[in-house]
C-alpha positions as CSV (number, residue, x, y, z in Angstrom):
1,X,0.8,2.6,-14.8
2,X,4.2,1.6,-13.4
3,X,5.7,-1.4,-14.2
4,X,6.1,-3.3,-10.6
5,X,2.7,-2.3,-9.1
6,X,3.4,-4.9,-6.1
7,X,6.8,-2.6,-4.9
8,X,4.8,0.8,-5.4
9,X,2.0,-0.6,-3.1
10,X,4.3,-1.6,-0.2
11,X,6.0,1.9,-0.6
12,X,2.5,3.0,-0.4
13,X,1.7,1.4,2.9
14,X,5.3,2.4,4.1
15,X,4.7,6.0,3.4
16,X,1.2,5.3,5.6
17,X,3.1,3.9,8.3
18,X,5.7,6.6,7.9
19,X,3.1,9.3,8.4
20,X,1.5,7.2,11.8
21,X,5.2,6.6,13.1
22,X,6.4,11.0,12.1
23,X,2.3,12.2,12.4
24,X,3.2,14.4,9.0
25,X,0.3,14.2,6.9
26,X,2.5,14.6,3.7
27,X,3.9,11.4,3.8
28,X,0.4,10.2,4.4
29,X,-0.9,12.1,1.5
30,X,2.4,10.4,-1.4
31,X,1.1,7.0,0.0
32,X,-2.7,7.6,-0.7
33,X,-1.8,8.8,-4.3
34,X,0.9,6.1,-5.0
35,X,-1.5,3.3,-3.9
36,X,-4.5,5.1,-6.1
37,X,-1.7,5.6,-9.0
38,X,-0.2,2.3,-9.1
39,X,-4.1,0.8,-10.0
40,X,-4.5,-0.4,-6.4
41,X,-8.1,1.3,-5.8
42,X,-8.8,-0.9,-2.8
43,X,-5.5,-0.9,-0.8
44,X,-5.5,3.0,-1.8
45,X,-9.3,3.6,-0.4
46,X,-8.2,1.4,2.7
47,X,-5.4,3.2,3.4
48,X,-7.2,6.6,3.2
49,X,-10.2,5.4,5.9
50,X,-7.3,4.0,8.0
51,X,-6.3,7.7,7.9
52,X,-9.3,9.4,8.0
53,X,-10.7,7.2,11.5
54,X,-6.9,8.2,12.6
55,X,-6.5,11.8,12.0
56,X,-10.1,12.6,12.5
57,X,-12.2,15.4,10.6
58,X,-10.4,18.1,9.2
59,X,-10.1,22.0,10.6
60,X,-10.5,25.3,8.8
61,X,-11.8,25.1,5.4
62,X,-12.3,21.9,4.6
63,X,-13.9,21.0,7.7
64,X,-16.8,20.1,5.4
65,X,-15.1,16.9,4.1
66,X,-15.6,14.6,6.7
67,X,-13.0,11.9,4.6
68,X,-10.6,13.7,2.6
69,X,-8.4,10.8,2.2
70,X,-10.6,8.9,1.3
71,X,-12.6,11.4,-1.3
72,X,-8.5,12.0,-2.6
73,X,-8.4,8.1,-3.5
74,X,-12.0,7.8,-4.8
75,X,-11.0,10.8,-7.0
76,X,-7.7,9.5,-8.5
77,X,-9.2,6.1,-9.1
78,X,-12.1,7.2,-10.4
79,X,-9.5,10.0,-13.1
80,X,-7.4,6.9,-13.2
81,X,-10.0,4.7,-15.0
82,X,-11.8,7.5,-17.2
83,X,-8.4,8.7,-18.0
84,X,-7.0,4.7,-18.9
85,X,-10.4,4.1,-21.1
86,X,-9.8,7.0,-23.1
87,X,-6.1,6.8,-23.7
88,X,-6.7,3.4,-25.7
């Protein structure tokens, strides 16, 4: 999806460290989806369980969703690929 996928991935991992070092998940949440975007399915589901073990489960309504970091990159991957077989 975008041309240097190698640069996306370290600003992926940046934005991850970015959200340990500030504890904002938003920043936590762009690096999840860049890594997932960028084609990257392993660094982007590794990068949501790092999360997930760190920030623990959830409150409020989506206490139910034990990983949502992790069930965020599963999901984009998994549009990712149906969306990239179709579009040929």
């Amino acid at each position: 999806m975008f041309r240097d996928s190698k640069l996306v991935s370290a600003a992926a991992v940046l934005f991850v460290l970015l959200a340990f070092l500030f504890s904002w998940w938003p920043f936590a949440l762009v690096g999840v989806v860049l890594a997932a975007l960028c084609g990257r399915a392993v660094t982007a589901v590794v990068l949501a369980l790092v999360l997930d073990c760190a920030y623990g489960v959830p409150s409020g309504y989506v206490h139910v969703i034990f990983f949502p970091f992790t069930f965020l990159a599963l999901c984009i991957v998994s549009a990712r690929a149906v969306l990239a077989r179709h579009m040929r």
